[in-house]
RONU-542798 format. One record per residue (C-alpha): residue in three letters; residue number from 0; x, y, z. Coordinates in nm, 3 decimals, always signed. Layout:
BEGIN
ala | NUM | X | Y | Z
...
***
This chain:
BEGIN
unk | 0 | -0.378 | -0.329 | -1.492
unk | 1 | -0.490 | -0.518 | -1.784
unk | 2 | -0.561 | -0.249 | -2.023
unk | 3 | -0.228 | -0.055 | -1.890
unk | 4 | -0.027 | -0.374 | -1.977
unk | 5 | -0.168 | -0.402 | -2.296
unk | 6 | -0.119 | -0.078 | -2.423
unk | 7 | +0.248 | -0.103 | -2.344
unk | 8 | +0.142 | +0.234 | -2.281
unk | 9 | +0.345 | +0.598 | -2.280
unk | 10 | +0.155 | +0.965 | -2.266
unk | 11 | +0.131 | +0.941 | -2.640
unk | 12 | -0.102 | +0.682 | -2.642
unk | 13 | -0.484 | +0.710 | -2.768
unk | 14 | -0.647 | +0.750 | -2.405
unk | 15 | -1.005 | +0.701 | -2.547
unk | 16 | -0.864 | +0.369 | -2.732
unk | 17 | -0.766 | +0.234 | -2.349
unk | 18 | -1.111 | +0.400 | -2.209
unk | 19 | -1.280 | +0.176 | -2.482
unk | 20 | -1.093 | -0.099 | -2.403
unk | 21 | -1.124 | -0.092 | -2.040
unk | 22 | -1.511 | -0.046 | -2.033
unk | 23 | -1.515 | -0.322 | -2.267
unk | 24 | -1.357 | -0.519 | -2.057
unk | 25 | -1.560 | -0.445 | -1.768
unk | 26 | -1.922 | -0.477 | -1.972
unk | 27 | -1.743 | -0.821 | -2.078
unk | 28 | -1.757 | -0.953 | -1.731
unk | 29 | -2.116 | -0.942 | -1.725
unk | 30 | -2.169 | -1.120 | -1.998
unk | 31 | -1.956 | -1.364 | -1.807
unk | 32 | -2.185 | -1.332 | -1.543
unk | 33 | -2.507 | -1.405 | -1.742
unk | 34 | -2.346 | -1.686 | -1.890
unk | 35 | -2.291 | -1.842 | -1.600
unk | 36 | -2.636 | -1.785 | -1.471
unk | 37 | -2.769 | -1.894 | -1.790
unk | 38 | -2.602 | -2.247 | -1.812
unk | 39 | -2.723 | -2.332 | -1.412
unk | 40 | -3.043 | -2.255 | -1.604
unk | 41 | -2.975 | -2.442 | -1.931
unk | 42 | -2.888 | -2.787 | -1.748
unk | 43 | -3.229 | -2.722 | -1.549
unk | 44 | -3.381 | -2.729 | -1.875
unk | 45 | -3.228 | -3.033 | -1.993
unk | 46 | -3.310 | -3.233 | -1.688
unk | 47 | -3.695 | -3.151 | -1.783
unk | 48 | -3.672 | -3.207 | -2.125
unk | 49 | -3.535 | -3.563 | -2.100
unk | 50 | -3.838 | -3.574 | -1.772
unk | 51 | -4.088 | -3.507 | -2.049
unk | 52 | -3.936 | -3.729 | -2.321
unk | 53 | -3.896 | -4.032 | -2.105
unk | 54 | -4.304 | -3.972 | -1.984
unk | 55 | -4.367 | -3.978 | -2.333
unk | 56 | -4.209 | -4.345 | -2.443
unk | 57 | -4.407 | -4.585 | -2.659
unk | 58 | -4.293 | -4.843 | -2.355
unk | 59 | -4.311 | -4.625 | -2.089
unk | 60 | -4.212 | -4.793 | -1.728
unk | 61 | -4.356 | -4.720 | -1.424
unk | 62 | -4.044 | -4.518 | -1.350
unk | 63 | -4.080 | -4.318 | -1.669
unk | 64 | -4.412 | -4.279 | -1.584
unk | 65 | -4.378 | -4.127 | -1.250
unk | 66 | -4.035 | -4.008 | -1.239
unk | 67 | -3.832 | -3.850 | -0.921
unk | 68 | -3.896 | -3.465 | -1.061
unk | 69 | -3.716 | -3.315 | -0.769
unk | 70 | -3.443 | -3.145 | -0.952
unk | 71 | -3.717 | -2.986 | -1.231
unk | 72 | -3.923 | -2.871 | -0.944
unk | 73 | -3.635 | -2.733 | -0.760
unk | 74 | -3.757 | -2.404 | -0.598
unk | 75 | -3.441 | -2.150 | -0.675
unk | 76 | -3.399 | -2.277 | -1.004
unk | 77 | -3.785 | -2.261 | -1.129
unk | 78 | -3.750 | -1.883 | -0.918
unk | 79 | -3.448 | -1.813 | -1.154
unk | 80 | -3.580 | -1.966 | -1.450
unk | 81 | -3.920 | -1.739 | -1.426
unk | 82 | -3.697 | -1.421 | -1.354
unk | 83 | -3.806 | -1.198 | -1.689
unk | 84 | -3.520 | -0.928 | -1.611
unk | 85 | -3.264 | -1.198 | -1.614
unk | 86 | -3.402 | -1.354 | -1.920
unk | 87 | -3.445 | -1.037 | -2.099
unk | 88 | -3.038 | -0.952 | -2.054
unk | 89 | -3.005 | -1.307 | -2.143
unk | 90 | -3.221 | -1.278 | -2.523
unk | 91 | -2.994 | -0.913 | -2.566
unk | 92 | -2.730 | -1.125 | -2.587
unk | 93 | -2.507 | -1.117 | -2.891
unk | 94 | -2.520 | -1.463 | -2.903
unk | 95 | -2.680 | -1.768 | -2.671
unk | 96 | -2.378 | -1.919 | -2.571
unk | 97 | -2.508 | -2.240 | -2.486
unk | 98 | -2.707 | -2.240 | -2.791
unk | 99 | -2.402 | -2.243 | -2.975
unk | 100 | -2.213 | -2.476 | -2.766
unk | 101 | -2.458 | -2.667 | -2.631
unk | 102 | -2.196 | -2.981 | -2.541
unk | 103 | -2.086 | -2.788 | -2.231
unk | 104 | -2.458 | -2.789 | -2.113
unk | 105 | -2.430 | -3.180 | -2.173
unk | 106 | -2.077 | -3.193 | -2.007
unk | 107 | -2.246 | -3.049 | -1.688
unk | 108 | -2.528 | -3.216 | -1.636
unk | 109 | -2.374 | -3.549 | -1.675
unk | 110 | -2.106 | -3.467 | -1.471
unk | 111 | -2.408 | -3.379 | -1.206
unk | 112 | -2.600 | -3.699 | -1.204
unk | 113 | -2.248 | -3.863 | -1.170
unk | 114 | -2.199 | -3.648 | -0.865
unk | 115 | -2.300 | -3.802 | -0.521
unk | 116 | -2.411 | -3.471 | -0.473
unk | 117 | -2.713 | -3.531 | -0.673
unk | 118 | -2.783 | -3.865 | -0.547
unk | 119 | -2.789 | -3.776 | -0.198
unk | 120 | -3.029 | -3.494 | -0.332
unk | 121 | -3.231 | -3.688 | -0.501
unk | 122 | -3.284 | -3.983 | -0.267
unk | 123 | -3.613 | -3.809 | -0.178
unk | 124 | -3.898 | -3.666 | -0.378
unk | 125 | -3.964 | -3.355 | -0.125
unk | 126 | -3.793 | -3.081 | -0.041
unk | 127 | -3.779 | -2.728 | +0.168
unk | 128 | -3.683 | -2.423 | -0.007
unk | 129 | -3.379 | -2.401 | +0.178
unk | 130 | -3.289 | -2.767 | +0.130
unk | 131 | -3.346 | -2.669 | -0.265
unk | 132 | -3.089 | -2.344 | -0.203
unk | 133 | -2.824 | -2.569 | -0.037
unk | 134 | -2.839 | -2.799 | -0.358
unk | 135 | -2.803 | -2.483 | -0.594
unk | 136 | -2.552 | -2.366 | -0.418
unk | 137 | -2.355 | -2.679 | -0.357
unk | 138 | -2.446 | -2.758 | -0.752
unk | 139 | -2.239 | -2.461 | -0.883
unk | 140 | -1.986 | -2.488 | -0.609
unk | 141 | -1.875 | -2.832 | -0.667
unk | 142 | -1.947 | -2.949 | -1.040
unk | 143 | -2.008 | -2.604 | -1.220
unk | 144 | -1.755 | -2.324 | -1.061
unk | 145 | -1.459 | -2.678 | -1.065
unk | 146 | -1.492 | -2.773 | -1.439
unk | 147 | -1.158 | -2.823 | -1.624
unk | 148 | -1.352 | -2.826 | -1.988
unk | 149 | -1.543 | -2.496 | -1.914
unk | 150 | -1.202 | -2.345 | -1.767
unk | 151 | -1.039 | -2.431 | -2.101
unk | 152 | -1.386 | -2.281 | -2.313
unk | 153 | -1.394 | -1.956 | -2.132
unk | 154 | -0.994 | -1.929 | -2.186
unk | 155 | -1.058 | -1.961 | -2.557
unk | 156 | -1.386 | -1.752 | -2.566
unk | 157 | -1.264 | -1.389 | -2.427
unk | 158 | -0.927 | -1.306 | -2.347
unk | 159 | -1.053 | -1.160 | -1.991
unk | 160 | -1.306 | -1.381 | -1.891
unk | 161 | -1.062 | -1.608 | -1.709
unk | 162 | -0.896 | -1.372 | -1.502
unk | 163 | -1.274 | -1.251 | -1.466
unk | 164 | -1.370 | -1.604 | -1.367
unk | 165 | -1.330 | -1.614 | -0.949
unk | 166 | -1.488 | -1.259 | -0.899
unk | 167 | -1.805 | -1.360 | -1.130
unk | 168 | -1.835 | -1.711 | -0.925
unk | 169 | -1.794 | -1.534 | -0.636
unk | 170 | -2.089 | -1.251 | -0.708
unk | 171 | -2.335 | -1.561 | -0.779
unk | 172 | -2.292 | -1.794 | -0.496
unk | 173 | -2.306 | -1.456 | -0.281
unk | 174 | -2.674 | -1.415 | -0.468
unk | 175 | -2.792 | -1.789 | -0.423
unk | 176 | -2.700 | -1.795 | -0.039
unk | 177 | -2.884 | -1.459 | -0.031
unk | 178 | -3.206 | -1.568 | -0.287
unk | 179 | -3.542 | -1.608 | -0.071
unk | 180 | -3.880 | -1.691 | -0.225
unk | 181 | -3.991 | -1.389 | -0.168
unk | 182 | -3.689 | -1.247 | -0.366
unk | 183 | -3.778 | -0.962 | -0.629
unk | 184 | -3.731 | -0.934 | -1.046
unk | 185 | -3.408 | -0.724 | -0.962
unk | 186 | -3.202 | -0.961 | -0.750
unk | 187 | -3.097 | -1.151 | -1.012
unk | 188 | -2.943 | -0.874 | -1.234
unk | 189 | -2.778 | -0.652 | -1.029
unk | 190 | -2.601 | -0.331 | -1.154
unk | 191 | -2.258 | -0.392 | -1.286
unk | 192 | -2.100 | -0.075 | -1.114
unk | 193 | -2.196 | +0.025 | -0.749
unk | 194 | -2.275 | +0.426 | -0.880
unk | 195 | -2.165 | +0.654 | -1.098
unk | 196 | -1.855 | +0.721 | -0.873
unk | 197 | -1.737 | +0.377 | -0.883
unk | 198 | -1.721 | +0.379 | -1.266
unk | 199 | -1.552 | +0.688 | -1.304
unk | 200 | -1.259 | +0.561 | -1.052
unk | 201 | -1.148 | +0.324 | -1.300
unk | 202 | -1.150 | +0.580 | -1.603
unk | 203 | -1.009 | +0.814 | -1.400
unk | 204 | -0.684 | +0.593 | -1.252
unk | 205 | -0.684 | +0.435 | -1.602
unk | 206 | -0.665 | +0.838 | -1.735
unk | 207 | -0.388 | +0.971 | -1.478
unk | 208 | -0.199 | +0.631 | -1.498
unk | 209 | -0.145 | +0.695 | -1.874
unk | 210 | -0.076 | +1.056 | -1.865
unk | 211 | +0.180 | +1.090 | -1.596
unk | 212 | +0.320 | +0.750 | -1.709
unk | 213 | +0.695 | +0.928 | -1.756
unk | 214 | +0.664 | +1.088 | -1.420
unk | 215 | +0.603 | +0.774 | -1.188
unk | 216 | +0.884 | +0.581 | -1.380
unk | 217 | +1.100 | +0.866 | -1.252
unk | 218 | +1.014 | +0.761 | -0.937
unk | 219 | +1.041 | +0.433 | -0.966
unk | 220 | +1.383 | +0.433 | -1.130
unk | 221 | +1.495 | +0.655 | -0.824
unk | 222 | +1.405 | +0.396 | -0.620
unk | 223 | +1.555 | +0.112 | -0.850
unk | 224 | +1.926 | +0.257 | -0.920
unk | 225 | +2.073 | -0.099 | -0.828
unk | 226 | +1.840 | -0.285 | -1.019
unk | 227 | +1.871 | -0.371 | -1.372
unk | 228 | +1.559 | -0.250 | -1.578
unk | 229 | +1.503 | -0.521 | -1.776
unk | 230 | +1.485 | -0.727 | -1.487
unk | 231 | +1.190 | -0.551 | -1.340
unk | 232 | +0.829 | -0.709 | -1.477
unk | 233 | +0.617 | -0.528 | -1.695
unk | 234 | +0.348 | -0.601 | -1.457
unk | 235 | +0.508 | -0.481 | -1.166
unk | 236 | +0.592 | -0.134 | -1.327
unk | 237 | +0.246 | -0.124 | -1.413
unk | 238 | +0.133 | -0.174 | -1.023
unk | 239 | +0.371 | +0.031 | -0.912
unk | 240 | +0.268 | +0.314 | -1.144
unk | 241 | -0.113 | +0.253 | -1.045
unk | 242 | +0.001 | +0.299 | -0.690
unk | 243 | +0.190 | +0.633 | -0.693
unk | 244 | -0.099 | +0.703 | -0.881
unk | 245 | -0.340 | +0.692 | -0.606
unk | 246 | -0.109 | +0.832 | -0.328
unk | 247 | -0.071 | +1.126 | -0.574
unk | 248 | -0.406 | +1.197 | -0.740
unk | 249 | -0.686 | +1.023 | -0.537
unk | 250 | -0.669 | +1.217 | -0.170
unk | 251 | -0.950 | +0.989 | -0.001
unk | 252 | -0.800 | +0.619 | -0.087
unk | 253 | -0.579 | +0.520 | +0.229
unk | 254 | -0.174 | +0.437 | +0.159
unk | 255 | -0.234 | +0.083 | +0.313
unk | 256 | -0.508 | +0.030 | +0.141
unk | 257 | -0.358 | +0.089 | -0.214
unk | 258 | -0.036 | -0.066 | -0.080
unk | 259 | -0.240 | -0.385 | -0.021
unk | 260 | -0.479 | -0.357 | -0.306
unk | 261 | -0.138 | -0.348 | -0.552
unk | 262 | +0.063 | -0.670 | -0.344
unk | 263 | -0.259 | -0.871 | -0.366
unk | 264 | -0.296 | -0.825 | -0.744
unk | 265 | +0.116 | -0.871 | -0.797
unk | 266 | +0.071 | -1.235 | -0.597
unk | 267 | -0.218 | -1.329 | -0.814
unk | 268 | -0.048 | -1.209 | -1.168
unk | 269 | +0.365 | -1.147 | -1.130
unk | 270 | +0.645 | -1.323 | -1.005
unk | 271 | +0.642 | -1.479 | -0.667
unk | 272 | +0.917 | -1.201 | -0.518
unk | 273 | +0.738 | -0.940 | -0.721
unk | 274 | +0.497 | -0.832 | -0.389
unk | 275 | +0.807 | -0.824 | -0.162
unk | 276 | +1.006 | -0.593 | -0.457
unk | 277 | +0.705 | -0.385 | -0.503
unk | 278 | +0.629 | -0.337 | -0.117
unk | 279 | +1.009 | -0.214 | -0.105
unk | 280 | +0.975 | +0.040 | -0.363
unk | 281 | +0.644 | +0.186 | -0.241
unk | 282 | +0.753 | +0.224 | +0.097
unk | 283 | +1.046 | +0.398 | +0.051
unk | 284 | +0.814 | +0.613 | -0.229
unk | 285 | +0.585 | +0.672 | +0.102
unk | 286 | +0.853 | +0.738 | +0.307
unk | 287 | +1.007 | +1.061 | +0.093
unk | 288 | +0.623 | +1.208 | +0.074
unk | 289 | +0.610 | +1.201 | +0.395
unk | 290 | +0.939 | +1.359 | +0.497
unk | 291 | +0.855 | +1.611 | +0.179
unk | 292 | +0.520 | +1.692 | +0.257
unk | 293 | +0.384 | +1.560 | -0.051
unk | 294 | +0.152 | +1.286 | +0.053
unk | 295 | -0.161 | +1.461 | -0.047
unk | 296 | -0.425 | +1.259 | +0.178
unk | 297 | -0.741 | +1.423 | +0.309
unk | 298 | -0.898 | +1.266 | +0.605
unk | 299 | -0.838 | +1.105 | +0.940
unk | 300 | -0.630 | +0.784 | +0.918
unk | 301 | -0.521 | +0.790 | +0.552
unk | 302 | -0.134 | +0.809 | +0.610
***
């Protein structure tokens, strides 16, 4: 949808221009996904560098001296830490984000010892593994996933990485409930596409989308005669073209399933009548392939 709406596309558009774009795009949401990881991992560093500064004071206290290290010895985050896949995609990096910007590691972990969250955590200087998970977890969930300042500093870094944002938070707290301490170098960097298959969906909706562009606006306008064009979205002619798309040219994906697929993404990123307009439309789209013949679905249940 993005890289259709940005194209303000027709059939005589560069296809391998969008192709780049969208795989771009996509390859850009990992990074998002290592940067998260990374700054979980760059506020676990702070914590024991100021440990190991305040143990090394001229006038040391008996607190400095023997400080609560819970946090620093925190069993997912030393597991994480020690990962070398994970810090190998980190180093390949373009550029160490937090390196750079190192006031947003500072932002979180103040905002963490703040939190009553980390005092409860804290109130003890032992720990189970799974009591150190449930900290993690609750950690990103609360101060990191929340934060109004790194909302704002992804915004301004890539022009997806906000809408990228919930799915990418989502991925990693799926990982930390799921992290053991037996868990493997692998867990931690997982593939960004499922197979081969699942990559070549998007090229190939993005593809067919483009080229029969004309063709599904056709449709659409059939559909729309009392409607004034300019008063349909942008967006929802895109969605609506990606879903005649997939009734037409992809045989195994279901007609609810698109259907609901394309109303979910229109209450997330149109107008809040655009799902009811576009549900409308489609059916009565459905409706005429159906009475045609033309609904070109291959398997049981896919009407």
């Amino acid at each position: 949808m993005q890289t259709l709406y940005a194209s303000q596309g027709s059939e005589s558009d560069n296809i391998k221009t969008n192709e780049k774009f969208l795989l771009q795009s996509l390859n850009s949401m990992y990074d998002l996904f290592l940067a998260q990881l990374s700054l979980l991992l760059e506020v676990h560093k702070k914590a024991k560098d100021r440990l190991e500064k305040s143990q090394q004071k001229l006038l040391a206290t008996q607190e400095d001296k023997n400080p609560n290290a819970k946090f620093v010895n925190n069993e997912v985050l030393k597991l994480i830490s020690l990962n070398e896949n994970l810090k190998g995609l980190i180093e390949d990096q373009k550029a160490n984000l937090w390196y750079l910007d190192f006031e947003y590691v500072e932002v979180i972990y103040k905002d963490m010892l703040k939190s009553d969250l980390y005092k409860d955590y804290m109130a003890t200087k032992v720990s189970t593994f799974n009591d150190d998970k449930n900290f993690v977890i609750d950690l990103f969930t609360e101060v990191i996933a929340p934060n109004d300042k790194l909302y704002d500093y992804f915004e301004d870094k890539r022009i997806t990485w906000l809408d990228d944002l919930p799915v990418v938070n989502t991925v990693i707290l799926k990982l930390l409930k799921k992290v053991k301490s037996t868990t493997n170098e692998n867990f931690f960097t997982p593939e960004l596409f499922r197979d081969v298959e699942d990559k070549e969906f998007g090229i190939d909706l993005l593809k067919k989308t483009i080229l029969n562009q004309l063709h599904f606006n056709e449709e659409i306008s059939a559909k729309t005669k009392n409607w004034d064009a300019e008063r349909i979205t942008h967006i929802d002619t895109v969605l609506m073209q990606m879903a005649i798309c997939e009734f037409q040219k992809f045989p195994s994906i279901p007609v609810k399933v698109t259907i609901n697929e394309y109303l979910e993404i229109a209450k997330e990123y149109s107008t809040p009548k655009s799902s009811t307009f576009i549900n409308g439309i489609l059916d009565k789209i459905i409706k005429e392939y159906s009475s045609n013949g033309q609904l070109n679905k291959v398997g049981r249940g896919l009407l």
